[in-house]
C-alpha positions as CSV (number, residue, x, y, z in Angstrom):
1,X,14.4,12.2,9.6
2,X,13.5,9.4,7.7
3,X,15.0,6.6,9.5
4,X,12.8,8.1,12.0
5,X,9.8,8.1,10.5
6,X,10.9,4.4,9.4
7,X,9.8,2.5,12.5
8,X,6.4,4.4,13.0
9,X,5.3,3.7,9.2
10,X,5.8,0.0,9.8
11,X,4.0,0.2,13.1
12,X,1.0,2.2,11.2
13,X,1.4,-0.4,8.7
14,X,1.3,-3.4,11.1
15,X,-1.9,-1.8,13.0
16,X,-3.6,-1.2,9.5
17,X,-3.0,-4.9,8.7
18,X,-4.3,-6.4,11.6
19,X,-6.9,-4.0,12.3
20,X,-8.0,-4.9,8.8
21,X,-7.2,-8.8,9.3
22,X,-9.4,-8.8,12.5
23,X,-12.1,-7.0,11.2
24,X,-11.9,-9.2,7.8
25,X,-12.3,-6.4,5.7
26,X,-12.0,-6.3,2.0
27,X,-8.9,-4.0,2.2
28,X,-5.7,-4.0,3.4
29,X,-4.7,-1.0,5.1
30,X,-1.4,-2.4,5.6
31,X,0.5,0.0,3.7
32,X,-0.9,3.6,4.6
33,X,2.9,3.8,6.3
34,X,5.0,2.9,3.3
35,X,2.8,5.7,1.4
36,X,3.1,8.0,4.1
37,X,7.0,7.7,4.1
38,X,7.2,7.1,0.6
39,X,5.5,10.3,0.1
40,X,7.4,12.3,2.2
41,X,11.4,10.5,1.3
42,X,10.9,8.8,-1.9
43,X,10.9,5.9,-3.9
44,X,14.3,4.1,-2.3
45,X,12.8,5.3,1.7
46,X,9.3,3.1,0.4
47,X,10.5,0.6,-0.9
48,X,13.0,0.0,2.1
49,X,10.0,0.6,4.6
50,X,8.1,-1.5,2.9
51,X,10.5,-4.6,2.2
52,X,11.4,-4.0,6.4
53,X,8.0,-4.3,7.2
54,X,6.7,-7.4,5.4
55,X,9.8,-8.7,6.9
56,X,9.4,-7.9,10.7
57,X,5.3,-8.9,10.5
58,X,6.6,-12.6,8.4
59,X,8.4,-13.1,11.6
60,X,4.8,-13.6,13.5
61,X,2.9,-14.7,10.3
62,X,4.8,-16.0,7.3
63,X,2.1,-15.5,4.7
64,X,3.6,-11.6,4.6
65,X,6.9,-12.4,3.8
66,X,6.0,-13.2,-0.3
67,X,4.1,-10.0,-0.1
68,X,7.2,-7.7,0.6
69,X,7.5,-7.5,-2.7
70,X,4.3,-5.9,-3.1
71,X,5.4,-3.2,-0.2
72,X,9.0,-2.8,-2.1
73,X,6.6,-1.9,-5.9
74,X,4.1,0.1,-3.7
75,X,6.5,2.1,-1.7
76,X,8.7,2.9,-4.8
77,X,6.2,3.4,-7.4
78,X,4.2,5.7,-4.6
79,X,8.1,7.7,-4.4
80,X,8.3,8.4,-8.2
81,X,4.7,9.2,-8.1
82,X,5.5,11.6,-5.1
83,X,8.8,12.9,-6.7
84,X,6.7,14.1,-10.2
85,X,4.3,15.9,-8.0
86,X,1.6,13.7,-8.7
87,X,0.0,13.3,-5.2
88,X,-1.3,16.9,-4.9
89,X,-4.9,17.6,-5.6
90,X,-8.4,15.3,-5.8
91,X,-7.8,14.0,-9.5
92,X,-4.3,13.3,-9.0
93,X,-4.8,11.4,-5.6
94,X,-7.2,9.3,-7.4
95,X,-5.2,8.9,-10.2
96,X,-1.9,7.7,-8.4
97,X,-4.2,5.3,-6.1
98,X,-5.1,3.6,-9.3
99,X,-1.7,3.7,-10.9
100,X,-0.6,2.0,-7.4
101,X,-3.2,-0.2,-7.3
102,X,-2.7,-1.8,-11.0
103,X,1.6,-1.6,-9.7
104,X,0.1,-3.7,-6.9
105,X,-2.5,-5.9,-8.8
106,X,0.4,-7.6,-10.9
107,X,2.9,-8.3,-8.8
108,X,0.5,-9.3,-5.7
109,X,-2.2,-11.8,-8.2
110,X,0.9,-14.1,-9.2
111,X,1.6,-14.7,-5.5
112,X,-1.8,-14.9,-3.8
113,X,-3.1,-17.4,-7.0
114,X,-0.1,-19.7,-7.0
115,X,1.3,-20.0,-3.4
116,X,-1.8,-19.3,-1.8
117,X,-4.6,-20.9,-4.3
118,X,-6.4,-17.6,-4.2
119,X,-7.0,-17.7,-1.1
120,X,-5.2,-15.2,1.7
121,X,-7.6,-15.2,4.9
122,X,-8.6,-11.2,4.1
123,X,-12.4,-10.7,3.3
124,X,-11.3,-10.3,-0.1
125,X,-11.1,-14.3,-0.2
126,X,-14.6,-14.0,-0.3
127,X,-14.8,-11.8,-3.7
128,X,-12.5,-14.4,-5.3
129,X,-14.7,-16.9,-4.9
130,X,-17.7,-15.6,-5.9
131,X,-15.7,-15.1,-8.8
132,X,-14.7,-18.2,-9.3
133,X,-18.1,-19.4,-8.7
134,X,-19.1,-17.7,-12.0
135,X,-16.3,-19.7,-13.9
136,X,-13.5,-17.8,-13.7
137,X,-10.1,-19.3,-14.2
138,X,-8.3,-18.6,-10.5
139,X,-5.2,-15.8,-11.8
140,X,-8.4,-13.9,-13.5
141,X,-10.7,-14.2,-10.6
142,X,-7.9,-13.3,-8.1
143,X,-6.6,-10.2,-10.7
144,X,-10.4,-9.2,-10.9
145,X,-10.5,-9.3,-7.1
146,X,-7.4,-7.3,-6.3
147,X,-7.9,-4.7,-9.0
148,X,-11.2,-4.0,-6.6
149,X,-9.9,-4.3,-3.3
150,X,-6.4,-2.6,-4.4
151,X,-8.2,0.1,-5.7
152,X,-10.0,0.7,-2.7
153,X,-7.4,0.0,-0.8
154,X,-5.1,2.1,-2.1
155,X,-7.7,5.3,-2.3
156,X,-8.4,4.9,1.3
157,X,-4.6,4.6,2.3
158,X,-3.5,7.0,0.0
159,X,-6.2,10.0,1.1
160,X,-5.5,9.2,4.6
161,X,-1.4,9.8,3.9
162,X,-2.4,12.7,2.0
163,X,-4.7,14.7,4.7
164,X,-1.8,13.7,7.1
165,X,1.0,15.4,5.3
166,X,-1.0,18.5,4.7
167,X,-1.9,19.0,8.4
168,X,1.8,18.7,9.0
169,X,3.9,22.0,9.2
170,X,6.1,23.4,6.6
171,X,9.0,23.8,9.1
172,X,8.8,19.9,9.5
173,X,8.1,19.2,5.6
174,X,11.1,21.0,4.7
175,X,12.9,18.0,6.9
176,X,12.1,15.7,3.9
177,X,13.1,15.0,0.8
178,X,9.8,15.4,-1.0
179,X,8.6,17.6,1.7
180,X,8.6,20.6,0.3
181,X,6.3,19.5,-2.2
182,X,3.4,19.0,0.3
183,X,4.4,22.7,2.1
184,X,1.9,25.4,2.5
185,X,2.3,28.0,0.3
């Protein structure tokens, strides 16, 4: 079932991004699939999704393709997260966003300070340089940028993955790995 679920999280993931990218919003939402799945199969199924993700969307833009390694630490970290039952109620949804976000934050400042100069084409460009405006050095105005936006980010993605899993069946959570953890009881 997961190899199934596979190709619709990176096409959820794609429409996030570019829905996002057109709109030039502060956030992401370009890995609400790699949670989803993540969520559902574990850490190995979201990191996969989203390494294969990045990968097919570097074909068209090739700013995404450093970035897979942000999808690989959000997808796994999301898994283990989803595996010690810590996506299940308000405090822990929040809770996991954050720990996500931060997972995110240092692996994804590096990239976007040094190859990209801070600067990404996302409305969170924007944030960094008002930052840097204020004197900032440019890896602490692009960490203090994504630790916002991530956050964000990652509540919104993460809320929206978990009000879709719970609307889902238990005959089809029980398909999944982590499933069974999300079932009606």
């Amino acid at each position: 079932m997961s190899l199934l679920l596979m190709p619709v999280a990176i096409a959820i993931n794609t429409v996030g991004g570019q829905l996002a990218a057109v709109l030039k919003l502060p956030v992401y939402l370009d890995a609400i699939g790699t949670i989803l799945i993540a969520m559902l199969a574990g850490p190995w199924v979201g990191a996969l999704t989203g390494l294969l993700s990045n990968s097919i969307n570097a074909i068209f833009d090739p700013v995404f393709l450093p970035y897979a390694l942000v999808s690989i630490v959000i997808g796994f970290v999301t898994g283990v997260l989803s595996k010690k039952r810590m996506i299940k109620g308000v405090f822990k949804v929040i809770v996991s966003s954050v720990i996500i976000a931060i997972a995110a934050t240092i692996v994804a400042a590096p990239i976007t300070a040094y190859m990209f100069g801070g600067v990404t084409g996302s409305g969170s460009t924007l944030i960094t340089g008002v930052f840097l405006a204020a004197g900032q050095d440019l890896l602490r105005a692009v960490v203090t940028t994504q630790l916002i936006t991530d956050t964000l980010d990652k509540l919104i993605s993460v809320v929206m993955c978990y009000f879709i899993i719970k609307s889902m069946s238990t005959r089809y959570l029980t398909k999944f790995k982590l499933g069974p953890i999300y079932s009606k009881e």
